[in-house]
C-alpha positions in Angstrom: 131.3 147.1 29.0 133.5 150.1 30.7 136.0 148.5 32.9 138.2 150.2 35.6 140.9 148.9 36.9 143.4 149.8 39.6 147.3 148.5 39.9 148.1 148.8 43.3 152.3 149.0 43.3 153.8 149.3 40.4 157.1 147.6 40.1 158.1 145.0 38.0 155.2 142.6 37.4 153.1 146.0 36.9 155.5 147.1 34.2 155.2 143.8 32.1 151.1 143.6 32.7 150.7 147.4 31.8 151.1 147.4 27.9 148.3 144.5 27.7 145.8 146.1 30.6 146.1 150.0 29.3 145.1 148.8 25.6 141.9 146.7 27.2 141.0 149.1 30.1 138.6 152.5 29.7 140.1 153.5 33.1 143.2 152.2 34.1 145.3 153.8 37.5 148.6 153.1 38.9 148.6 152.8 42.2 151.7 153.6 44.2 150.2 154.7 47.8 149.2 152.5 50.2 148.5 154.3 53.0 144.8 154.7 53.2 145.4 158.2 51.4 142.8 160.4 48.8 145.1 159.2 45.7 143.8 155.8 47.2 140.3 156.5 46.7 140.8 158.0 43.8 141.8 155.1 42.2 139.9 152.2 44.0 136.8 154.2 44.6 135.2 153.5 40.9 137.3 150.4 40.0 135.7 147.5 38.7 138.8 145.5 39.9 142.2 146.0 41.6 145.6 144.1 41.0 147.5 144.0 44.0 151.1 143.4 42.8 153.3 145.2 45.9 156.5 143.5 47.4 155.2 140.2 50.0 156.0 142.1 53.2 153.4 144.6 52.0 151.0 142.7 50.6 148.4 142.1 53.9 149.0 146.2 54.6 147.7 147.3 50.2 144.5 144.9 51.1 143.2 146.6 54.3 144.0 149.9 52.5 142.6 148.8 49.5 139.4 147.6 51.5 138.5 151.3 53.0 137.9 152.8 49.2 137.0 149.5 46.6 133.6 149.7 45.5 131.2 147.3 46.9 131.5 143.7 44.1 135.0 144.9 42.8 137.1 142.3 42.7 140.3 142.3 44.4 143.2 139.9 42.8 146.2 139.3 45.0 149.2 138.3 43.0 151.2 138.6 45.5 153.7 135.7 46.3 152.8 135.3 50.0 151.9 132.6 52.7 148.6 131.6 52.4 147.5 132.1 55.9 148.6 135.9 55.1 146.4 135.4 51.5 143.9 134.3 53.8 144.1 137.4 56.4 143.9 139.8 53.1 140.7 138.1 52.2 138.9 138.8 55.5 139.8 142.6 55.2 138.4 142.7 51.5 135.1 140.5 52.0 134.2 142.3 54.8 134.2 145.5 53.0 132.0 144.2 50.3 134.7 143.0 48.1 135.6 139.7 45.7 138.9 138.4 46.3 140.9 136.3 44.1 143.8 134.5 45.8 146.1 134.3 42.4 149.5 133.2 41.7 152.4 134.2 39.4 153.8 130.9 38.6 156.7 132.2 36.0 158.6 135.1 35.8 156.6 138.5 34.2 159.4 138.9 31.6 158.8 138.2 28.7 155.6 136.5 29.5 153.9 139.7 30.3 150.1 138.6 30.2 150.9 135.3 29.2 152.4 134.3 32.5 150.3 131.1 33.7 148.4 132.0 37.0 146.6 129.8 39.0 143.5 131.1 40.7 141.3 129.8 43.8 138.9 130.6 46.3 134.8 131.6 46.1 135.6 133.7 43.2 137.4 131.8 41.2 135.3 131.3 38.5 133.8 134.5 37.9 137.4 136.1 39.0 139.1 134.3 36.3 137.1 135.1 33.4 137.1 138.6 34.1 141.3 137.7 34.2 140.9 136.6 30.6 138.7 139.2 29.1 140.8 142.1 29.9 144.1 140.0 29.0 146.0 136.8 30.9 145.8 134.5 28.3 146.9 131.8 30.7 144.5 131.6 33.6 143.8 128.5 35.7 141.3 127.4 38.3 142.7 124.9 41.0 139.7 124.1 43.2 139.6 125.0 46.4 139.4 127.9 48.6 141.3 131.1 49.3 144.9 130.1 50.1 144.9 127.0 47.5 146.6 128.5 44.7 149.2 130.2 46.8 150.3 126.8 48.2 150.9 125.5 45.2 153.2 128.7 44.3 154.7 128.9 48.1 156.0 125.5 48.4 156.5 125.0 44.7 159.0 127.6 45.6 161.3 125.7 48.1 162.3 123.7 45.1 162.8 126.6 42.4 164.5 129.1 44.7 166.6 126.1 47.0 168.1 125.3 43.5 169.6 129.0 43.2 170.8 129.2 46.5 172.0 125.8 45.9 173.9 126.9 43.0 175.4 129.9 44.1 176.8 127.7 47.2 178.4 125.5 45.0 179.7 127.3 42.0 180.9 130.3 44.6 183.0 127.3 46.5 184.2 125.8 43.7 185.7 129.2 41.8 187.5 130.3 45.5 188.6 126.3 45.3 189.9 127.3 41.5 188.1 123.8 40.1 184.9 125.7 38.8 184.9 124.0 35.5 185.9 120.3 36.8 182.3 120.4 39.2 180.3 122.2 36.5 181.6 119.2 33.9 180.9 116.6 36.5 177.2 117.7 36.8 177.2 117.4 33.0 178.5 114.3 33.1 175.0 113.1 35.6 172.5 111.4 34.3 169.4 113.2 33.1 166.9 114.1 35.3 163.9 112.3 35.6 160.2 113.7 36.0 160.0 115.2 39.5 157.4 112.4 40.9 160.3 110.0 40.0 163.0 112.3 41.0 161.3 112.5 44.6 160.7 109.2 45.1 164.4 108.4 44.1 165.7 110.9 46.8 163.6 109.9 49.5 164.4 106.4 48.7 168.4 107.4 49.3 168.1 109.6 52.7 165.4 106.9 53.8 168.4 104.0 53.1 171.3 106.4 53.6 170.9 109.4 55.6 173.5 109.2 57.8 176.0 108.0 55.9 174.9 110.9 53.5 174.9 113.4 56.3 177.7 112.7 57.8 179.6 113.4 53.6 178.0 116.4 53.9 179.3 117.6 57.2 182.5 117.4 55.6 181.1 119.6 52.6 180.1 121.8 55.0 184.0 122.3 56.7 185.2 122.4 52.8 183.1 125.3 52.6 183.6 127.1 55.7 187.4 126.5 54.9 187.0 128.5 51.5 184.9 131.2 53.7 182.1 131.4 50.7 179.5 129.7 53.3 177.4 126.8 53.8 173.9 127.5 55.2 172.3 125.5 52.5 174.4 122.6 52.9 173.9 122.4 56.8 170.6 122.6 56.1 171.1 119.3 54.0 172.8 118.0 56.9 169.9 118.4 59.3 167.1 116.7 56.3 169.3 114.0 55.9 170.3 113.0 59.1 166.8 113.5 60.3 165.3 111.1 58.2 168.4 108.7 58.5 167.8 108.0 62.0 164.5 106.6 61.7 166.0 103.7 60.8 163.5 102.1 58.1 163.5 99.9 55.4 162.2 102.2 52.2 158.8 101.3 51.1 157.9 101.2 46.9 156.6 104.0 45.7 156.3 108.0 46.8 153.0 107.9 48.4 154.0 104.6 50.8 157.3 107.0 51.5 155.6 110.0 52.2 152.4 108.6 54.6 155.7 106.4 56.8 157.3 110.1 57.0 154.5 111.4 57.9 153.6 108.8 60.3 157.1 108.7 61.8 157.3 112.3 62.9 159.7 113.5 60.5 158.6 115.8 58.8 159.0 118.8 60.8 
């Protein structure tokens, strides 16, 4: 079957699908526009699907452009790492126009994956939005059930943990070269014990703020003056300060396992 399909921003995630896509496509565009213009149409107007892969901010503004020209039962994938509230918005602007949307997320980087990256797919779509993924090339597409706004929490709050841990990084490892002892801390976080799998990991770390908070807050309010000493800065680490003193305060004895932790969190307020 002839299949068109439109790329709608074409920056890095484009570059690393395009090689795949161009050699299964008939048609294939590369959309850079998105202002509601007649290269728009152009492209959208006879595509059988659109990949919307713009920066976040502009994500909500390529899908209510996109929606004036895609044919009526195109499909419209947005792999665009975004909130899903604003995945959700995007979707309203793309059904009403007679379109399919597919809420999808990246969940590794595009390079050297390419097509192989693993995406997870939901919503009403999913089904028929992730075969038509596969046909023209993602070898690695998954369907997590649920509706529009699923797969993008997964990838949104998945986030706090991958990207915290490079902020977290560059906070420490900038501190410790202007402190001159960058290879004593990066030895000393050799010399931890392994990490665990992240259900353990989690229930370990609530279990220590839970029984230590304060104490553990008030160490790190004196990280926090070693790094504003060094002037390399510390907004991560007063973050840390506010998590841990937070749950600290409530004052409870830990409960066994993640689950018990989480609902007495949850029922104590603290989670904000």
């Amino acid at each position: 079957m002839e299949r068109r399909l439109a790329l709608i921003g074409y920056g890095e995630a484009a570059n690393a699908f395009a090689p795949t896509l161009a050699a299964t496509m008939r048609h294939f565009d590369r959309l850079t526009e998105r202002s509601g213009t007649a290269s728009d149409a152009e492209a959208l107007v006879d595509a059988h699907a659109a990949l919307s892969l713009v920066t976040a901010d502009q994500a909500l503004a390529a899908a209510t452009s996109a929606a004036r020209h895609l044919s009526a039962g195109a499909f419209f994938f947005d792999m665009n790492s975004v909130a899903p509230d604003t995945k959700r918005a995007a979707a309203q602007a793309i059904e009403a126009a007679g379109g399919r949307y597919v809420d999808v997320a990246v969940m590794a980087p595009v390079h050297p994956a390419g097509t192989d990256v693993p995406l997870l797919v939901s919503g009403p779509h999913a089904t028929s939005g992730s075969a038509f993924l596969t046909a023209i090339g993602f070898g690695k597409v998954r369907i997590v059930a649920g509706d529009i706004g699923r797969a993008s929490s997964i990838k949104m709050i998945r986030s706090v943990m991958v990207k915290g841990i490079e902020a977290l990084s560059a906070e420490c490892v900038l501190a410790a070269d202007a402190a001159g002892v960058l290879d004593e801390v990066l030895s000393s976080l050799n010399a931890s014990p392994a990490p665990r799998d992240w259900a353990a990991r989690a229930d370990y770390n609530l279990d220590r703020m839970i029984e230590h908070g304060l104490r553990r807050a008030a160490e790190m309010e004196e990280v926090a003056k070693t790094l504003d000493a060094l002037g390399t800065g510390s907004v991560m680490t007063r973050g840390t300060v506010m998590r841990q003193r937070a749950i600290g305060t409530l004052g409870i004895e830990a409960p066994a396992g993640l689950s018990a932790k989480l609902n007495l969190l949850r029922l104590s307020g603290s989670t904000a």
